[in-house]
MMTF fields as JSON, N, C-alpha, C and O atoms, coordinates in Angstrom:
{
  "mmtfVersion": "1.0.0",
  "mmtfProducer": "UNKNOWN",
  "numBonds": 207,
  "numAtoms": 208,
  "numGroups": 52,
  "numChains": 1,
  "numModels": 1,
  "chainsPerModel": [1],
  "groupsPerChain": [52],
  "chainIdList": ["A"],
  "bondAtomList": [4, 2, 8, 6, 12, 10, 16, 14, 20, 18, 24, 22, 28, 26, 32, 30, 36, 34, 40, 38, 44, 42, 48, 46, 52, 50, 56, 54, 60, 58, 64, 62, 68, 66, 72, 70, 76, 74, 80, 78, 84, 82, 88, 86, 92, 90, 96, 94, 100, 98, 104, 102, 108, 106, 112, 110, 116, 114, 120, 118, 124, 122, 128, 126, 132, 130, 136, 134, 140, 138, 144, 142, 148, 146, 152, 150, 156, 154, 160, 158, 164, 162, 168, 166, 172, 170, 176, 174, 180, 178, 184, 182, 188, 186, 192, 190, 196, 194, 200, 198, 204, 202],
  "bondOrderList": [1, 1, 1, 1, 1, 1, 1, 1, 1, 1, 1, 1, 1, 1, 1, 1, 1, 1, 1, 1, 1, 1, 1, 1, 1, 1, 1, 1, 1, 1, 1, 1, 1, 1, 1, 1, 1, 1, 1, 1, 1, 1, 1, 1, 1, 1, 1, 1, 1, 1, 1],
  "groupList": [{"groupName": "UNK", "atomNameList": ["N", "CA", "C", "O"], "elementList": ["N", "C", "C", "O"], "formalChargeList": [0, 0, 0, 0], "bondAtomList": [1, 0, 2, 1, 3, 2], "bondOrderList": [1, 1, 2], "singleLetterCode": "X", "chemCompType": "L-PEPTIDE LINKING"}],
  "groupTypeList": [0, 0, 0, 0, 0, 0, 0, 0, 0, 0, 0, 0, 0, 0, 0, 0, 0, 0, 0, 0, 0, 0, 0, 0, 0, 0, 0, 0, 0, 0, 0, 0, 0, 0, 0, 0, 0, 0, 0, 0, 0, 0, 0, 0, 0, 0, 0, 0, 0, 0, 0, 0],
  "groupIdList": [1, 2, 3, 4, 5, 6, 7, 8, 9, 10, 11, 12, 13, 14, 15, 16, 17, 18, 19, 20, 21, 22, 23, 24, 25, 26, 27, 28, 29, 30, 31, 32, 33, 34, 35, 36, 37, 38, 39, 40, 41, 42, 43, 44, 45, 46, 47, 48, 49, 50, 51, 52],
  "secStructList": [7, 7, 1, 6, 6, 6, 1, 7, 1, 1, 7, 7, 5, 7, 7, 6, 6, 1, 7, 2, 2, 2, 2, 2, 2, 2, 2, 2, 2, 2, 6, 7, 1, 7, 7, 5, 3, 3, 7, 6, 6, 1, 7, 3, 3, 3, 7, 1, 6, 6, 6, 7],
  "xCoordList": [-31.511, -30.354, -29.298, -29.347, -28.502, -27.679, -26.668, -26.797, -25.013, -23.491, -24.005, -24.025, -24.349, -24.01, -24.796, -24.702, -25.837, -26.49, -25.573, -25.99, -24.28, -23.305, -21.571, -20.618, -21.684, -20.455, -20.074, -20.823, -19.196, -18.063, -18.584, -18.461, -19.453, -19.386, -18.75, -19.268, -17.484, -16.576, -15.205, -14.826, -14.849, -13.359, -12.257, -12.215, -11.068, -10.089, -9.339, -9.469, -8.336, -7.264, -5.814, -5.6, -4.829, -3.63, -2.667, -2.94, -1.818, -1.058, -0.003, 0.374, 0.712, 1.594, 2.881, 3.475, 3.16, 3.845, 3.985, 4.951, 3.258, 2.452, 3.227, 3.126, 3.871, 4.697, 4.163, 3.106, 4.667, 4.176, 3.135, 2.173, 3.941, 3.477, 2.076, 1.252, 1.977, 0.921, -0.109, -1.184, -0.006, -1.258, -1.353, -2.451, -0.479, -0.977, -1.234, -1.465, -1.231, -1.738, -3.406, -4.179, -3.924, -5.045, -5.753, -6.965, -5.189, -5.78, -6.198, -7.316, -5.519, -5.768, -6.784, -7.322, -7.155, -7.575, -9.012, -9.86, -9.59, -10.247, -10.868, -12.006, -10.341, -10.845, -10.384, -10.834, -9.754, -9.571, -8.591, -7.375, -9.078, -7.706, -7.179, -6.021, -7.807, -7.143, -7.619, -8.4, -6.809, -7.145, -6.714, -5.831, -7.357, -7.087, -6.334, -6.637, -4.948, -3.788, -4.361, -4.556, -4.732, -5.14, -3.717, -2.823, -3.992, -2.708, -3.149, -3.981, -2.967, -2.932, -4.617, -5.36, -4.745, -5.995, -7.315, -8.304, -7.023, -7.922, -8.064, -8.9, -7.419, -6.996, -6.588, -6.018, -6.925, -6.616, -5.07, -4.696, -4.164, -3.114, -3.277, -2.443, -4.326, -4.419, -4.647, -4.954, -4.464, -4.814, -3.923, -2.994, -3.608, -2.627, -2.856, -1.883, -3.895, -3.959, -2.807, -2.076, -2.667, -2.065, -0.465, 0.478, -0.461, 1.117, 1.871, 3.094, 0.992, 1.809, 1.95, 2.606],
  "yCoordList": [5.118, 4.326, 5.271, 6.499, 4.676, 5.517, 4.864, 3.804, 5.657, 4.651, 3.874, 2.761, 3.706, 2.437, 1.245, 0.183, 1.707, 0.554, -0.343, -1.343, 0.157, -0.503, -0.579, -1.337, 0.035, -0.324, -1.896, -2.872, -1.86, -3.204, -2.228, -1.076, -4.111, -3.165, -3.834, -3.892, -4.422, -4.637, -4.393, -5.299, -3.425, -2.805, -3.187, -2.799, -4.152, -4.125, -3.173, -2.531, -2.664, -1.95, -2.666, -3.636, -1.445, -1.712, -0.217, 0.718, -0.203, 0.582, 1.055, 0.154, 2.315, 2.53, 1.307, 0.665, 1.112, 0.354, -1.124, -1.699, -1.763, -3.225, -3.448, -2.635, -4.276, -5.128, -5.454, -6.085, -5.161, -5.639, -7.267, -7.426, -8.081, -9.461, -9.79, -10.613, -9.068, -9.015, -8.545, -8.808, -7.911, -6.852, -7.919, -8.383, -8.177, -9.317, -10.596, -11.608, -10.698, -12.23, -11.947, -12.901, -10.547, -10.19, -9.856, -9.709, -9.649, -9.68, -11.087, -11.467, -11.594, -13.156, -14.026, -14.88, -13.96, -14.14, -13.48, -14.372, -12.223, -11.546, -11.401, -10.934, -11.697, -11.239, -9.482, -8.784, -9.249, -7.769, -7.02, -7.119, -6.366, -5.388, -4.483, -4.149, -3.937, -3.06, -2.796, -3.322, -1.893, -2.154, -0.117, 0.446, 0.517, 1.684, 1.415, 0.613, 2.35, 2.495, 3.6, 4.549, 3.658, 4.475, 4.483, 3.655, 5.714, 5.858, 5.443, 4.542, 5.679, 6.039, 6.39, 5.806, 7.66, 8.033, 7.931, 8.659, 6.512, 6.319, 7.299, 7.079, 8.047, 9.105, 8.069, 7.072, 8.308, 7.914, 8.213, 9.247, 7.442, 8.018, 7.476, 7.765, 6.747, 6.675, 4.957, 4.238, 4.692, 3.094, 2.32, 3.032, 1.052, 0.299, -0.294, -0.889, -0.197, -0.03, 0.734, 0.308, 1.938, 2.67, 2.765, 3.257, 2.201, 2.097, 1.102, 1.103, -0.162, -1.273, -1.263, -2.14],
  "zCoordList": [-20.68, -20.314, -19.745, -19.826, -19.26, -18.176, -18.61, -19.223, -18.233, -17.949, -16.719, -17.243, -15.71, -15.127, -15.265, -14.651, -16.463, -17.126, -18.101, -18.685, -18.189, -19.484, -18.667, -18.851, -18.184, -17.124, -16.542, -16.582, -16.194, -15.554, -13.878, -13.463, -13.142, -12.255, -11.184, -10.069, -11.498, -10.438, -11.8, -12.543, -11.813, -12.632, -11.796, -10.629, -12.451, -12.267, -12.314, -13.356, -11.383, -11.493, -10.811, -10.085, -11.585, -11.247, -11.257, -12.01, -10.54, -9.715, -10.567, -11.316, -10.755, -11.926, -11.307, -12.174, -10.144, -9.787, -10.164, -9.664, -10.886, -11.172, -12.339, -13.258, -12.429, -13.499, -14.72, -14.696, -15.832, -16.722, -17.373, -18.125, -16.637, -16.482, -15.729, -16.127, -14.68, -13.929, -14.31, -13.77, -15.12, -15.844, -17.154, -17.46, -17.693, -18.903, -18.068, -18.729, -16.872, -16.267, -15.996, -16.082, -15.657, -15.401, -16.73, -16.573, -18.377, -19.284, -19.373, -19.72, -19.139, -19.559, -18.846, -19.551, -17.519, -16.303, -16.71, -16.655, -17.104, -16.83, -18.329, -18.376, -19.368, -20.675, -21.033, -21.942, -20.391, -20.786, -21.642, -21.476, -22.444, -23.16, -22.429, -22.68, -21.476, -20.999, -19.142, -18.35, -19.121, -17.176, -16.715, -17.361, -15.785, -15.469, -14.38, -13.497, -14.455, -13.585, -13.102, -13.861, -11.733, -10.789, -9.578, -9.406, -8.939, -7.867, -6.358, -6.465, -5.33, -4.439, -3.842, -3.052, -4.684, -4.236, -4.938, -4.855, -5.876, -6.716, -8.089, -8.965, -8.11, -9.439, -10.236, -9.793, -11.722, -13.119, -13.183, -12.628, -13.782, -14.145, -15.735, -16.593, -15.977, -17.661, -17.674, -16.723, -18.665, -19.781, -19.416, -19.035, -19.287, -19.642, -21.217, -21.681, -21.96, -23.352, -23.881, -24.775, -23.265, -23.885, -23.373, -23.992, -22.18, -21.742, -22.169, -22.023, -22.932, -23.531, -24.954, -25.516]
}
């Protein structure tokens, strides 16, 4: 077995720029706890788990 045997293979993201509300409209929408805030160049800037 491999990670992209267990992976999300269409991952939501959101932008450090992205409103709080919007990101809890896409938990809700999507089933998700959490969502990766990526930048610009697709770089991680971390969790929104962990930013809320």
């Amino acid at each position: 077995m491999h990670a992209k045997d267990v992976m999300t293979p269409n991952v939501v993201t959101v932008r450090p720029d992205t409103e709080v509300c919007t990101i809890a409209r896409r938990f809700i929408e999507r089933w998700n706890s959490a969502v990766p805030i990526v930048d610009q160049g697709a770089a991680s800037s971390g969790s929104s788990a962990k930013a809320i």
